[in-house]
C-alpha positions as CSV (number, residue, x, y, z in Angstrom):
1,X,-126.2,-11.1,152.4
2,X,-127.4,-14.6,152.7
3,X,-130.7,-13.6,151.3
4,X,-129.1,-11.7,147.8
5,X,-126.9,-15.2,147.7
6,X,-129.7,-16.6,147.3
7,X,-131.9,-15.0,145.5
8,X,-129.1,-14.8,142.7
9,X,-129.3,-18.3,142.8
10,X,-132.9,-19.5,142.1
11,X,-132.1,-16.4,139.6
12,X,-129.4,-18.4,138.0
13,X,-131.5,-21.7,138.1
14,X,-134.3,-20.5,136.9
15,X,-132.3,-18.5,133.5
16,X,-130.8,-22.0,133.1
17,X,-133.7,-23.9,132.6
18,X,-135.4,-21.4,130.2
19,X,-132.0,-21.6,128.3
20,X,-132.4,-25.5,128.2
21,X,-135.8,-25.9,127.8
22,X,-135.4,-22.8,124.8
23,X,-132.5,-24.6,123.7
24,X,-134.7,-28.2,123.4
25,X,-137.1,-26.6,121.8
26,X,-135.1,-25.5,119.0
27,X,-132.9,-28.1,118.2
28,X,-136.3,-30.6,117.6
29,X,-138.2,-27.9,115.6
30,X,-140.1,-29.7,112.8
31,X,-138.5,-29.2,109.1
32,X,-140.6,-28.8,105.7
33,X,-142.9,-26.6,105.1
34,X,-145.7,-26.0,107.8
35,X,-149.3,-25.9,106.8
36,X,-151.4,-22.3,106.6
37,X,-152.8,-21.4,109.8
38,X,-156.7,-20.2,110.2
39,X,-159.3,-19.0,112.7
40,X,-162.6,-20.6,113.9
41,X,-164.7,-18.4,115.8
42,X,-166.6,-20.2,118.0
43,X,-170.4,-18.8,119.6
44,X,-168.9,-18.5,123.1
45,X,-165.8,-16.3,121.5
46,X,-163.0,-18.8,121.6
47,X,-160.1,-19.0,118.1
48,X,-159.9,-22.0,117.4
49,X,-156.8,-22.8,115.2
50,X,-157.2,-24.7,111.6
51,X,-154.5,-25.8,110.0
52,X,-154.6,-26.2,106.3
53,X,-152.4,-28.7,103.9
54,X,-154.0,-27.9,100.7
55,X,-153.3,-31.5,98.2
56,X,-150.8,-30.6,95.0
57,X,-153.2,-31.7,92.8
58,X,-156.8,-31.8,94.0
59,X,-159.3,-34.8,93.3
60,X,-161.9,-35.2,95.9
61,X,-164.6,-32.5,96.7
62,X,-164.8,-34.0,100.3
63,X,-161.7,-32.4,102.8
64,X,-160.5,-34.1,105.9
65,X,-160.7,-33.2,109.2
66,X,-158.0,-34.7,111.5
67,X,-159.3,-34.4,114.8
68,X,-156.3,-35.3,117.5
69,X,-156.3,-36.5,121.4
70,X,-156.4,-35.5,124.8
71,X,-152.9,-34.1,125.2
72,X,-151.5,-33.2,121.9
73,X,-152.4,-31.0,119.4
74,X,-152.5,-31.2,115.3
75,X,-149.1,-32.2,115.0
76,X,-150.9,-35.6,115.9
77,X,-151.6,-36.1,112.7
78,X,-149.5,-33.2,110.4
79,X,-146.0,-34.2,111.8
80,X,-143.2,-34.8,109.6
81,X,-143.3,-37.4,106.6
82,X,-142.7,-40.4,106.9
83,X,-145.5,-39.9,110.0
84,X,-148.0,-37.4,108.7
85,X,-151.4,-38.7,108.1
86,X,-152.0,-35.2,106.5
87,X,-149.4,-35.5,104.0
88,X,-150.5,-38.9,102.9
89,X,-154.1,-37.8,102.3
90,X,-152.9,-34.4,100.8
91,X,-150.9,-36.2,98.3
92,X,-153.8,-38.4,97.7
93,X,-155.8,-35.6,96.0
94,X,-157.3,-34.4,99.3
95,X,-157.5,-30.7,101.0
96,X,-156.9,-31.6,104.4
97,X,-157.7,-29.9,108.0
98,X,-155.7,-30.3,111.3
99,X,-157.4,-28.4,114.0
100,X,-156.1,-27.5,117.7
101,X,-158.9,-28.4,120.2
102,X,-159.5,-25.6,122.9
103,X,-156.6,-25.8,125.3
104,X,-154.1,-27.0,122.8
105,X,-151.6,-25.7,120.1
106,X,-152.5,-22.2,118.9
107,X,-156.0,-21.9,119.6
108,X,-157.0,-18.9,122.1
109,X,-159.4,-18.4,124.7
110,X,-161.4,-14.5,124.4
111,X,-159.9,-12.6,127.3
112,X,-160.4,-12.9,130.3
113,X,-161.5,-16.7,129.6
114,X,-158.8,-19.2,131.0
115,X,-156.9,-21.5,128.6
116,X,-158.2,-24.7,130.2
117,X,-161.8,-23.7,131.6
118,X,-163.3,-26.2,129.1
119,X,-164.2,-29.8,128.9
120,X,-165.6,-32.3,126.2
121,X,-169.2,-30.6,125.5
122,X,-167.0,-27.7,125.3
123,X,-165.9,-29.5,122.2
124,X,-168.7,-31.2,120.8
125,X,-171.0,-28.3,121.5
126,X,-168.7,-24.9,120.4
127,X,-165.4,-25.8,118.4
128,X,-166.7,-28.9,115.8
129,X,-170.1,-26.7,114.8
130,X,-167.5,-23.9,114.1
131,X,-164.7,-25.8,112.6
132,X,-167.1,-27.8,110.4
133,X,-168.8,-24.2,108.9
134,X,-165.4,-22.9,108.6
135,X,-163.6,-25.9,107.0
136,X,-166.9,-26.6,104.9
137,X,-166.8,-22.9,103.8
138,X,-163.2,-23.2,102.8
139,X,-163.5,-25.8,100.6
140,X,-166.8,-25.3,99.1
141,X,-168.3,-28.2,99.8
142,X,-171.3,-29.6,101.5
143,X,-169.6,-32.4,103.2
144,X,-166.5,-33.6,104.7
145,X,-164.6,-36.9,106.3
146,X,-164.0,-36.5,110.0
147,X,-160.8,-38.6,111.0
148,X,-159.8,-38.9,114.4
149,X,-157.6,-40.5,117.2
150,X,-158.6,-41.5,120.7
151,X,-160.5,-38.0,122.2
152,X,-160.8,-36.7,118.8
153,X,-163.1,-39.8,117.5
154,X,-164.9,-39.7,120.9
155,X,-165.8,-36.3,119.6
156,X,-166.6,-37.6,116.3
157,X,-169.1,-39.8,117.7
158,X,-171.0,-37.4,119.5
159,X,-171.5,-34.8,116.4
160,X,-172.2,-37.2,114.1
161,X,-175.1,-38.9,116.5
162,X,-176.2,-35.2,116.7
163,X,-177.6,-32.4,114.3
164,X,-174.5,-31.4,112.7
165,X,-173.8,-35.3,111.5
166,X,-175.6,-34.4,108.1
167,X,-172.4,-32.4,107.4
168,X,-170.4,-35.3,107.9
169,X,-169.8,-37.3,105.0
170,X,-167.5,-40.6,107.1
171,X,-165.7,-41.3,110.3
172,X,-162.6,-42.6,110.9
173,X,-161.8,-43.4,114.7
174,X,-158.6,-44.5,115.5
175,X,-158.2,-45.7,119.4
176,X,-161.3,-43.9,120.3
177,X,-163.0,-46.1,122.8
178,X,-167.1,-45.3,123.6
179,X,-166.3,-48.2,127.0
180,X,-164.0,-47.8,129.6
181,X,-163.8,-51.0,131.3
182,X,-160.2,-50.9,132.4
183,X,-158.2,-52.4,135.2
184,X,-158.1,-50.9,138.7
185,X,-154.4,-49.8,138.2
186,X,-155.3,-47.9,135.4
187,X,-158.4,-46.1,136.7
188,X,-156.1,-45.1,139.7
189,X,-153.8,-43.5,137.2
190,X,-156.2,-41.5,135.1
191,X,-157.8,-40.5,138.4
192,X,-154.3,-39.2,139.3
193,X,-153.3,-37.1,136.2
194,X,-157.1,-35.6,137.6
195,X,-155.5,-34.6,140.8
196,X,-152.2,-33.0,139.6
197,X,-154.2,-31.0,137.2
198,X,-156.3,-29.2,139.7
199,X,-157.8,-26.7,140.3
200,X,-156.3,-25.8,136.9
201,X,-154.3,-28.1,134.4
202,X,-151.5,-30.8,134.7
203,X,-149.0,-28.6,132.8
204,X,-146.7,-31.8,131.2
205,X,-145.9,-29.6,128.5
206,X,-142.8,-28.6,130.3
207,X,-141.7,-31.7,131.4
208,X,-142.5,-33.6,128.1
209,X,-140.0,-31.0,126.5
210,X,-137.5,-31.3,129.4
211,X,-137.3,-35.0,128.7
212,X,-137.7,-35.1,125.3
213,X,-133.9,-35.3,124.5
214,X,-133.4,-38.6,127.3
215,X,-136.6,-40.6,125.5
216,X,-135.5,-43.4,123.6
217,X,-132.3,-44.0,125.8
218,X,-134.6,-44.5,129.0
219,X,-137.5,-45.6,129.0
220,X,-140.2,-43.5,131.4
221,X,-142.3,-45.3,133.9
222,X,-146.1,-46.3,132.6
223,X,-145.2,-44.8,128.7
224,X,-146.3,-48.2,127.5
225,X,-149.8,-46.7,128.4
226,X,-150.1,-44.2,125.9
227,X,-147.1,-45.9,123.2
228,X,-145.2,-48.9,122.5
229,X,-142.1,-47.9,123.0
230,X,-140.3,-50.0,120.7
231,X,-142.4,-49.9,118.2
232,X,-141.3,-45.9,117.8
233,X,-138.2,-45.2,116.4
234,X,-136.4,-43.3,119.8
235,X,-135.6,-40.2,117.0
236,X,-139.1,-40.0,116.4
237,X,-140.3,-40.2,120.3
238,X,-138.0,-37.7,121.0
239,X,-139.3,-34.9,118.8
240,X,-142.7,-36.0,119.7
241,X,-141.8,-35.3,123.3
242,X,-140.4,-31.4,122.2
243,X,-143.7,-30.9,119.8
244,X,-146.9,-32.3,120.2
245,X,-147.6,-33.1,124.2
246,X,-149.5,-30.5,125.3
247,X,-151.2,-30.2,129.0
248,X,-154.3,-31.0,130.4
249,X,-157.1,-29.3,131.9
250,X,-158.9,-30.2,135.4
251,X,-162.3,-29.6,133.8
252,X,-161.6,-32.0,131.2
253,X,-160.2,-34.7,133.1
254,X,-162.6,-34.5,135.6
255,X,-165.2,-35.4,133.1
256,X,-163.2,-38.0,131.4
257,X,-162.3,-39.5,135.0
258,X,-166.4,-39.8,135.7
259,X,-166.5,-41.7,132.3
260,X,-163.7,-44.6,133.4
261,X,-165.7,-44.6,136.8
262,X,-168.7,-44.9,135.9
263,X,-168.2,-46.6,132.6
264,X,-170.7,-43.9,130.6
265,X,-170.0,-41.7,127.6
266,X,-172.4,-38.8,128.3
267,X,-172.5,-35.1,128.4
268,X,-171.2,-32.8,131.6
269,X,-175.1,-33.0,133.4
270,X,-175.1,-37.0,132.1
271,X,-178.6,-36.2,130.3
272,X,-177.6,-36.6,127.1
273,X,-175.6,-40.4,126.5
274,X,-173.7,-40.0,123.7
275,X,-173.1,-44.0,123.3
276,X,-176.6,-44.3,122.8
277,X,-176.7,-42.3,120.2
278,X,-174.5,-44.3,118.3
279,X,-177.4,-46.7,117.1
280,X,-178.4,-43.3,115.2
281,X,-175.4,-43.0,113.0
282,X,-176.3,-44.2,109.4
283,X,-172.8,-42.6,107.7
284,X,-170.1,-45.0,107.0
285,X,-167.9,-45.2,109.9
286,X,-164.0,-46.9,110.0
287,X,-163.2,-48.7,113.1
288,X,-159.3,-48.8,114.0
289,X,-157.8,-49.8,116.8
290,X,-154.6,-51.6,117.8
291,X,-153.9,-55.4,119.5
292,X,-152.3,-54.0,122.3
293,X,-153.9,-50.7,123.1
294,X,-154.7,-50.4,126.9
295,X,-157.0,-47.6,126.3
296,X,-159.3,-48.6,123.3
297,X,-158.3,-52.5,123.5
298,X,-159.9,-54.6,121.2
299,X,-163.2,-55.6,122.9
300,X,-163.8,-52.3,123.3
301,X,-163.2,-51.6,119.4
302,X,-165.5,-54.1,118.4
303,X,-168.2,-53.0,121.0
304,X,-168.2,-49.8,119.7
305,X,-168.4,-51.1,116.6
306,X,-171.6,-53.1,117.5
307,X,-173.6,-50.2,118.4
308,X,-173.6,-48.4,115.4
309,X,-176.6,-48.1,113.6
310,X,-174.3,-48.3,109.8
311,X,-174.9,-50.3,106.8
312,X,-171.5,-49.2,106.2
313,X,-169.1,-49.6,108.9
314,X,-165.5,-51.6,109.0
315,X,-163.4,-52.3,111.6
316,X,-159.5,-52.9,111.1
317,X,-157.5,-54.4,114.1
318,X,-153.3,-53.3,113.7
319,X,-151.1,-56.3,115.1
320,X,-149.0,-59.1,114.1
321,X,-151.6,-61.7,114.6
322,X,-153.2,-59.7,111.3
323,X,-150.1,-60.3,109.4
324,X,-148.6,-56.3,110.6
325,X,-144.7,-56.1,111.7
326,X,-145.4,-54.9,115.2
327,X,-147.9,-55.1,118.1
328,X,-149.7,-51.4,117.8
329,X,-150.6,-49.7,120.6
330,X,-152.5,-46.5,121.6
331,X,-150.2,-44.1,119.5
332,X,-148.5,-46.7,117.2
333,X,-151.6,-46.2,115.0
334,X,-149.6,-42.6,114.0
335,X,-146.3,-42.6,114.8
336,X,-145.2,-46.5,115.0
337,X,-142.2,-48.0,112.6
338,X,-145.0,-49.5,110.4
339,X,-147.9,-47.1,110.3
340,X,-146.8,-45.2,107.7
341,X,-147.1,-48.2,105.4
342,X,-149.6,-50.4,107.7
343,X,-151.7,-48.0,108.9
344,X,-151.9,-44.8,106.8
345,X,-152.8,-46.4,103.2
346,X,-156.2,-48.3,104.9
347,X,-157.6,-44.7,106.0
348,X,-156.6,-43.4,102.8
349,X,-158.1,-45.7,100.6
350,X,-161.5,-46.3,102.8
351,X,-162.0,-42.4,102.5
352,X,-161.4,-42.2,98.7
353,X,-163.9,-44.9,98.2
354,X,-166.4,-43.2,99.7
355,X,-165.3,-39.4,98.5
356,X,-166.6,-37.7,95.0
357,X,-164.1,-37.4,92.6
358,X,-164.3,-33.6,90.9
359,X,-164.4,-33.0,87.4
360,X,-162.0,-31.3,85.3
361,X,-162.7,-29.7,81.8
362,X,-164.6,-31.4,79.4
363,X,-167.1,-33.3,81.7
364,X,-164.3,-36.3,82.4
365,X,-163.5,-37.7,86.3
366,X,-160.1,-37.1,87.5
367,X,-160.3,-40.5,87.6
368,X,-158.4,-41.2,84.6
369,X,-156.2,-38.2,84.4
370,X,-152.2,-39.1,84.9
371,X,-150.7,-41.3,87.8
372,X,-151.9,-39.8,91.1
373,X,-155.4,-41.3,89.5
374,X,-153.7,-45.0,89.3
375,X,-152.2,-44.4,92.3
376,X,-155.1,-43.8,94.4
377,X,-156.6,-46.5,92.5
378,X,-153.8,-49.1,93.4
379,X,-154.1,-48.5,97.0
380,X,-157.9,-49.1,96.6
381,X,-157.3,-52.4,94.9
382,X,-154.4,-53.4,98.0
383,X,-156.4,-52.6,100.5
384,X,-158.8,-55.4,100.0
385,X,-161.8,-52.8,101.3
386,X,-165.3,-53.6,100.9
């Protein structure tokens, strides 16, 4: 008797927090029309998922691939506007990418291959050489411009200081650090989330969603690592929360954890350093990074910056000692008050510089046909870029 009591319930329990977290899940759902989904096969049979935002007027033969982070997926950078880097590009004149990294969003393992049984050569190695043929074969072009934010420009780094960097047309890293010289506390932390996630992932996707509708009346202990919190408007951080945390895999951090303790950015077997390669990279590469980001800080954006081997290569620090409204941190670049405004129109207009513009009929440039043109050509001008 005591045992069907009980049974009934953890029963109960357990149908109530399926209902809540269901319920959450729904009442955050992203509005507006989601971009079209596609497939990357990769060599050792994984699907990795593309998403496409095709630009209402096309003027650039490059696309953009937005490349997110350890923990999220594409809605990184394809949230909702105001905060969607994709929109801003794809309204720009640009056919833009979002992909899901291996492990994240909707991309899908073959069978019998676990979900998180990857780490970053896994990346590097299988899903860019496959996203870059697919996205490449997409738009029928020869080239694109990768853009991404913290693991995602790590990523960047190492294909373009390797053989598929020819297909790489420019770089945009935002909070992407190549050192990790970061206080004990810190280290201790990361080394954590390590631990929780063995021997297979530290599933926070649950409880990101479970909190999601208390974020931005409390604030949660060590957020300030990853976000400012006040620079995030609490209705934003809360449907971040519900969409675009994902979890984390043990393989993954583990590698990342022998990074930050031994201060290296190398492959799985360490025999190929992946900072050094940096000094190899002749494409023009964008250096972002915010004044009060604990995980690329500024020293660290600048270092990086160093190394590369670029004629071409700008860095851009976000905070109010450079004239911005707000301090930015690691995710503030995206999803802060002022990035849409701050942030957004820099990456824009540094990739439209560089990008060929297509011709339309009769042999003349897009360049001069009808106001997106002088629109693209305004934030050029405000943007002060060399």
């Amino acid at each position: 008797m005591h045992l069907a009591l009980a049974l009934a319930i953890v029963a109960g329990l357990a149908f109530t927090a399926v209902a809540y977290l269901l319920l959450v899940r729904r009442f955050y759902r992203l509005s507006g029309e989601r971009p079209e989904r596609l497939l990357a096969c990769t060599k050792d049979g994984w699907s990795i998922a593309v998403h496409r935002r095709r630009a209402p007027a096309r003027r650039f033969a490059q696309p953009v691939l937005l490349c997110h982070g350890l923990a999220t997926n594409h809605l990184n950078f394809d949230f909702q506007p105001p905060y969607s880097l994709a929109h801003a590009l794809a309204e720009a004149g640009f056919d833009v990418y979002s992909l899901d990294w291996r492990g994240a969003g909707d991309s899908r393992p073959p069978r019998g291959r676990g979900r998180f049984a990857f780490d970053a050569d896994d990346l590097i190695h299988q899903d860019a050489p496959a996203v870059l043929d697919l996205v490449l074969q997409e738009a029928h072009a020869e080239e694109l411009f990768w853009v991404g934010h913290s693991l995602g420009g790590l990523v960047g780094y190492a294909v373009l200081g390797g053989a598929e960097g020819k297909r790489v047309r420019g770089l945009c890293s935002l909070g992407a650090p190549v050192y990790f010289h970061y206080p004990r506390w810190l280290a201790l932390l990361m080394r954590a989330c390590t631990w929780l996630a063995w021997p297979v992932a530290f599933r926070q996707r649950l409880l990101s969603l479970a909190c999601a509708p208390f974020v931005g009346h409390l604030t949660l202990p060590l957020s300030d690592v990853l976000v400012n919190p006040k620079a995030i408007a609490p209705k934003v951080l809360r449907s971040i929360y519900a969409n675009l945390i994902d979890s984390m895999g043990y393989r993954l951090l583990r590698q990342l954890d022998d990074w930050t303790r031994h201060d290296r950015f190398c492959s799985r077997d360490a025999a190929t350093d992946y900072r050094a390669r940096l000094s190899h990279v002749t494409r023009p590469v964008l250096v972002l990074g915010g004044t009060k980001d604990g995980l690329a800080p500024p020293k660290a954006i600048h270092g990086q910056a160093a190394l590369l081997g670029s004629v071409d290569k700008t860095v851009m620090l976000f905070g109010k000692e450079n004239g911005d409204q707000l301090e930015y941190g690691h995710g503030d670049l995206l999803f802060g008050v002022g990035a849409p405004s701050e942030v957004y129109p820099r990456i824009v207009a540094w990739v439209a510089k560089r990008a060929t513009l297509l011709e339309v009929k009769g042999g003349d440039s897009q360049e001069s046909q009808g106001p997106l043109a002088a629109g693209a050509s305004a934030a050029l001008g405000t943007a002060g870029l060399p």
